[in-house]
DRENKOLPA-170846 format. One record per residue: residue number from 1; residue in one letter; chain; x, y, z of N, C-alpha, C, O, CB in turn. Coordinates in Angstrom, 1 decimal. Glycine has a CB too. Example, Ala and Ser with C-alpha at 12.3 -4.5 7.8 and 13.67 -1.06 7.14 Angstrom:
% DRENKOLPA-170846
1,A,A,13.2,-5.7,7.8,12.3,-4.5,7.8,13.2,-3.3,7.8,14.2,-3.3,8.5,11.3,-4.5,9.0
2,S,A,12.8,-2.2,7.1,13.7,-1.1,7.1,12.9,0.0,7.9,13.4,1.1,8.0,14.1,-0.6,5.7
//
This chain:
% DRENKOLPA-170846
1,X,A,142.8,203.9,278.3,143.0,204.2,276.9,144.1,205.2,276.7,144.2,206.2,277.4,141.8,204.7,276.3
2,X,A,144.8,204.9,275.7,145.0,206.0,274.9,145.1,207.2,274.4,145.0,207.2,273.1,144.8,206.0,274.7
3,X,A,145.5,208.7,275.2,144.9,209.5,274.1,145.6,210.0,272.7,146.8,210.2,272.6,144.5,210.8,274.8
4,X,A,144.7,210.0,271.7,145.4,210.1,270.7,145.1,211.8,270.0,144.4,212.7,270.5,144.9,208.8,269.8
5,X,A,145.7,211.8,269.0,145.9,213.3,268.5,144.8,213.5,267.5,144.0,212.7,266.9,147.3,213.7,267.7
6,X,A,144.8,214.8,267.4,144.1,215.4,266.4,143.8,214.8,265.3,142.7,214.3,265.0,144.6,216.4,266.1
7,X,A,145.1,214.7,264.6,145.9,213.9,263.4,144.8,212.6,263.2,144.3,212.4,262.1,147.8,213.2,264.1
8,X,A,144.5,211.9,264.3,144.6,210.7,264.0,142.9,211.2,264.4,142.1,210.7,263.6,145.9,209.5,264.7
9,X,A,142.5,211.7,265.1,140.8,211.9,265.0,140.5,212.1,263.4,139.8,211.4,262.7,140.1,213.5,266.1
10,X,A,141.2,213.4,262.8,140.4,214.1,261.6,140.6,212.6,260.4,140.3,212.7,259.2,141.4,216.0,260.9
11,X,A,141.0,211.4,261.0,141.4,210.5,259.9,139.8,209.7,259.6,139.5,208.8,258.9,142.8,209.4,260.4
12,X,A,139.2,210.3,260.3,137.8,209.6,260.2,136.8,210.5,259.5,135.7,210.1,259.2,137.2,209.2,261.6
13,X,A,137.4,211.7,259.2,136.6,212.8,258.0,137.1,211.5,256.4,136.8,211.9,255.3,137.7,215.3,257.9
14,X,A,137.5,210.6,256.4,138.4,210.6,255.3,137.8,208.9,254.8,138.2,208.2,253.8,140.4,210.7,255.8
15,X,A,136.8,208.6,255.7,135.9,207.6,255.4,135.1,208.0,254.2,134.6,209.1,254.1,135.1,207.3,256.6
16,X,A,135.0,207.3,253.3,133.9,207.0,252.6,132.7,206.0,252.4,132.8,204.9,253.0,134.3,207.1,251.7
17,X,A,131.9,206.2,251.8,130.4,204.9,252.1,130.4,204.0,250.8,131.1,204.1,249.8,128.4,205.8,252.1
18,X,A,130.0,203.6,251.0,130.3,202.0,249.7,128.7,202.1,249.5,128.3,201.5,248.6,131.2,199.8,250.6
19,X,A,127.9,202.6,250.0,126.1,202.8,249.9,125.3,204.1,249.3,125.9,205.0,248.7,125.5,202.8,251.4
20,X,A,124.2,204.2,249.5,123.1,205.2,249.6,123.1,205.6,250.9,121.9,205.8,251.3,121.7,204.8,249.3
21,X,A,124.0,205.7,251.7,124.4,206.3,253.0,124.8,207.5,252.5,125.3,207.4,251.4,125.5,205.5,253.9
22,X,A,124.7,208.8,253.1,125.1,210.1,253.1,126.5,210.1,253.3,126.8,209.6,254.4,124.3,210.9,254.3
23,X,A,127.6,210.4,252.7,129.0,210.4,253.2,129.1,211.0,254.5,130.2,210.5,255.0,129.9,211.1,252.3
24,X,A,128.3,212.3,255.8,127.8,212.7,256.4,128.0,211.4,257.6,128.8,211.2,258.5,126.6,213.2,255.7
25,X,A,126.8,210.9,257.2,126.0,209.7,258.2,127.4,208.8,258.1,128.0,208.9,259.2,124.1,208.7,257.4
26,X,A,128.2,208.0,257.2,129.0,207.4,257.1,130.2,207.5,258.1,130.8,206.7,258.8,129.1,207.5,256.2
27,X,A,130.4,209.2,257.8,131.6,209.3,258.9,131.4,209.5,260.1,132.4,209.3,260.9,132.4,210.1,258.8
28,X,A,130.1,210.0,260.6,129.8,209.6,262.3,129.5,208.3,262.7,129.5,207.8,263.9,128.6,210.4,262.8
29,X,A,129.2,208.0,261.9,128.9,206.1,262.4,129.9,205.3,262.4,129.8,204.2,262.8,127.9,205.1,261.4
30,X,A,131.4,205.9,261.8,132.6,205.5,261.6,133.4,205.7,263.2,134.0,205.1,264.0,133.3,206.3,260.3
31,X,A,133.1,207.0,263.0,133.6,207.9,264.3,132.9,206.9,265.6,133.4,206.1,266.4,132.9,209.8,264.4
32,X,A,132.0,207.3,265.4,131.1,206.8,266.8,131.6,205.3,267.3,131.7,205.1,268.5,129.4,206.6,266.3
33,X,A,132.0,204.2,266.3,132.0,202.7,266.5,133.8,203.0,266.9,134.3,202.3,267.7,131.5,201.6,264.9
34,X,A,134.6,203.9,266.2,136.2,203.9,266.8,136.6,204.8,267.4,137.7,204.6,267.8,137.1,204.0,266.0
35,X,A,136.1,205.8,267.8,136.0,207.0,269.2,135.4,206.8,270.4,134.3,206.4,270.5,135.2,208.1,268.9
36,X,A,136.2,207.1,271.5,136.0,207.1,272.9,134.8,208.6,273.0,134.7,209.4,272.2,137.6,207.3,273.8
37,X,A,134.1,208.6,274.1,133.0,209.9,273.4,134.0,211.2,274.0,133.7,212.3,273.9,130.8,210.1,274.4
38,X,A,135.1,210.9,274.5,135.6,212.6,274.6,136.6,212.9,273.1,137.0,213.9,272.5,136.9,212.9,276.5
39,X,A,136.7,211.3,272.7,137.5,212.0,271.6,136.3,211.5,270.0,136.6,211.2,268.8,139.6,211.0,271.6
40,X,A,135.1,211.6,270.5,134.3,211.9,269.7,133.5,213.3,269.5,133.0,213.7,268.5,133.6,211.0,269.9
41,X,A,133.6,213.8,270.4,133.1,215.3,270.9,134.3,216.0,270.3,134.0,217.0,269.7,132.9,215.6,272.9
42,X,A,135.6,215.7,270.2,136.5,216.8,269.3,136.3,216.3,267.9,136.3,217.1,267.0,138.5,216.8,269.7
43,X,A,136.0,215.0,267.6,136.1,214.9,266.3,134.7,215.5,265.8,134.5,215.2,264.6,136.4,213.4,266.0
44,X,A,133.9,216.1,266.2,132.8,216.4,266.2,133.0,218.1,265.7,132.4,218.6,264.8,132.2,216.1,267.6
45,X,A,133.8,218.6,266.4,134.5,220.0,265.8,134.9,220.0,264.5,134.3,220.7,263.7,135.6,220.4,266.4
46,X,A,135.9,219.2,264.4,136.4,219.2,263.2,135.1,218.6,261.8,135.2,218.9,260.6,137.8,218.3,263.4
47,X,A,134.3,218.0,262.4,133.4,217.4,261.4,132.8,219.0,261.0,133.1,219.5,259.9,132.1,216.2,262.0
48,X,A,132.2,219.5,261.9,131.5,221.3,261.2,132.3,221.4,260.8,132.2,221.1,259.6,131.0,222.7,262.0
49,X,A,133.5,221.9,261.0,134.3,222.6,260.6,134.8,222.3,259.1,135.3,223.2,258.4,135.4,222.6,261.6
50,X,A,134.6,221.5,258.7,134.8,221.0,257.8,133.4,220.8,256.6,133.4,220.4,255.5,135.6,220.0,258.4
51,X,A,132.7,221.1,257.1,130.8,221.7,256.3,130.7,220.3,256.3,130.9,220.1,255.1,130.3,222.7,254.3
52,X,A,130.6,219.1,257.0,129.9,217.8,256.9,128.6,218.3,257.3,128.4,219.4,257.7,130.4,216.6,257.8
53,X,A,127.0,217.0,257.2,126.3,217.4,257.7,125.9,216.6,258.6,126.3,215.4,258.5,125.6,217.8,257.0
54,X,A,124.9,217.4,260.0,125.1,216.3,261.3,123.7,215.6,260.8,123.6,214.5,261.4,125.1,216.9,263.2
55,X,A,122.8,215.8,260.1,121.6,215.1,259.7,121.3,214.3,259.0,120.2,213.8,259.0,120.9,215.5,259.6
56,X,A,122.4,214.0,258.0,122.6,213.0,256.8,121.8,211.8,257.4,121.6,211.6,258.6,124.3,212.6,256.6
57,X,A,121.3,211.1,256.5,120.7,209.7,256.1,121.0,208.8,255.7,121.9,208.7,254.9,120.2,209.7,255.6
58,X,A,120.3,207.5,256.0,120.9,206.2,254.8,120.0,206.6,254.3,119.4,207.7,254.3,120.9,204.4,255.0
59,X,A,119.8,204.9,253.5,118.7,204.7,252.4,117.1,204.3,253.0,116.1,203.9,252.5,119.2,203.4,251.3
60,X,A,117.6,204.7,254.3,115.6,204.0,254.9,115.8,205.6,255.6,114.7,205.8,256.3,115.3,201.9,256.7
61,X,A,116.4,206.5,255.6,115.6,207.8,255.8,116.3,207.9,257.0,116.3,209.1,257.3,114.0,207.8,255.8
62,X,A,116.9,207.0,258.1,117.4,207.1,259.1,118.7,208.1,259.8,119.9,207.8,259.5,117.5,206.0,259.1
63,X,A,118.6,208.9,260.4,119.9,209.4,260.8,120.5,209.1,261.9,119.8,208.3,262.7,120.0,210.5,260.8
64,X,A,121.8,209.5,262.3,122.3,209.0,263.1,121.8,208.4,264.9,122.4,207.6,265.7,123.1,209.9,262.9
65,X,A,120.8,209.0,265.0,120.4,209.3,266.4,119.2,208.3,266.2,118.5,208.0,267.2,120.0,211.0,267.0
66,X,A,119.1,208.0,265.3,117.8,207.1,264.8,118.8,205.4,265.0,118.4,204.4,265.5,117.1,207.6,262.7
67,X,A,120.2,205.6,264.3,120.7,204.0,264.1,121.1,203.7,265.4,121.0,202.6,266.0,122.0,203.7,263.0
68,X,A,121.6,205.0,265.9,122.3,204.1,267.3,121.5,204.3,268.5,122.3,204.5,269.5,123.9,204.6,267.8
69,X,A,120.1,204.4,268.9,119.9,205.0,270.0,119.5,203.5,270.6,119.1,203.6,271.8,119.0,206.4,270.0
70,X,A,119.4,202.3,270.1,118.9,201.5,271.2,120.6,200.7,271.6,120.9,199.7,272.2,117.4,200.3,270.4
71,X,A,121.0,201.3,271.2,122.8,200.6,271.5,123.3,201.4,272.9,123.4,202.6,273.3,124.2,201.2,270.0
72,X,A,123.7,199.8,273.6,123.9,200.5,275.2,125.1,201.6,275.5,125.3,201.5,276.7,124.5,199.2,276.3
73,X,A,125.7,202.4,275.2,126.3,203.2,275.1,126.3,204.6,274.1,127.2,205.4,273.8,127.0,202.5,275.0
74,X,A,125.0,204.6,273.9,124.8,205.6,272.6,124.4,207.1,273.1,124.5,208.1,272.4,123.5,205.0,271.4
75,X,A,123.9,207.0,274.4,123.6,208.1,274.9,124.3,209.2,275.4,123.7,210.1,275.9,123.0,207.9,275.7
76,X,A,125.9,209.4,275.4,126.3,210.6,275.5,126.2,210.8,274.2,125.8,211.9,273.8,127.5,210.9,276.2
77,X,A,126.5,209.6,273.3,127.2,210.3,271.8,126.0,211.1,271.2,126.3,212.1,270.5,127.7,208.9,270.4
78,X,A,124.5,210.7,271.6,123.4,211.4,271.0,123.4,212.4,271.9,123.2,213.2,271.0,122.1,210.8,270.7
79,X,A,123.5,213.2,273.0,123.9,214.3,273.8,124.8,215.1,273.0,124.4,216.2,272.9,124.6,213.8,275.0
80,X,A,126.1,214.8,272.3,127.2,215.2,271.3,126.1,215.9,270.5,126.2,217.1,270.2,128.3,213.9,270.6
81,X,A,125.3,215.1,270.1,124.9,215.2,268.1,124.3,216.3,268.5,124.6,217.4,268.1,123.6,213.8,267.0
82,X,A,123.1,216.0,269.8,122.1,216.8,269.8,122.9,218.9,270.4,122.4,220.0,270.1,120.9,215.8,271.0
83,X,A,124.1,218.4,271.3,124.5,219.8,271.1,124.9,221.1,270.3,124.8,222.3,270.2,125.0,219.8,271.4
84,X,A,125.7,219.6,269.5,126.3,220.1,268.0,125.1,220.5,267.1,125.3,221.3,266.1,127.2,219.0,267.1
85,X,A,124.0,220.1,267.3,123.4,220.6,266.4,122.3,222.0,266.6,121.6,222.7,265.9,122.7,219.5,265.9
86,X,A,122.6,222.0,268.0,121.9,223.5,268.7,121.2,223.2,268.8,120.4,224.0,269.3,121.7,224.6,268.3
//
């Protein structure tokens, strides 16, 4: 792959939800499906940094670690969530 810049990670703060999805939940599930997990772990900085929240919800109450954890690749990214969130 690829590596790409900053620039082009923080372009996924800039997602919005078309739902009763959390704008929150929206852009990690954005991130998550177009980020490699090391350039999900920086985009992960810039998400705090920026006061998003890592626990956001849809409309069934679900957060992020809830939508993706039976998906074969989801386990560093919930490793990510769960550090970022202390």
């Amino acid at each position: 792959g690829v590596d790409i810049g900053d620039e082009q990670i923080m372009l996924y703060l800039d997602f919005e939800t078309g739902d009763a999805t959390s704008p929150s939940l929206h852009k990690l599930i954005k991130a998550y499906r177009g980020l490699r997990v090391d350039d999900f772990e920086r985009f992960l900085t810039f998400f705090v940094e920026a006061g998003y929240d890592l626990n956001g919800k849809d409309e069934h109450g679900n957060d992020f670690v809830a939508l993706i954890q039976d998906q074969r690749n989801a386990e560093e990214y919930i490793e990510l969530i769960n550090k970022a969130r202390g």
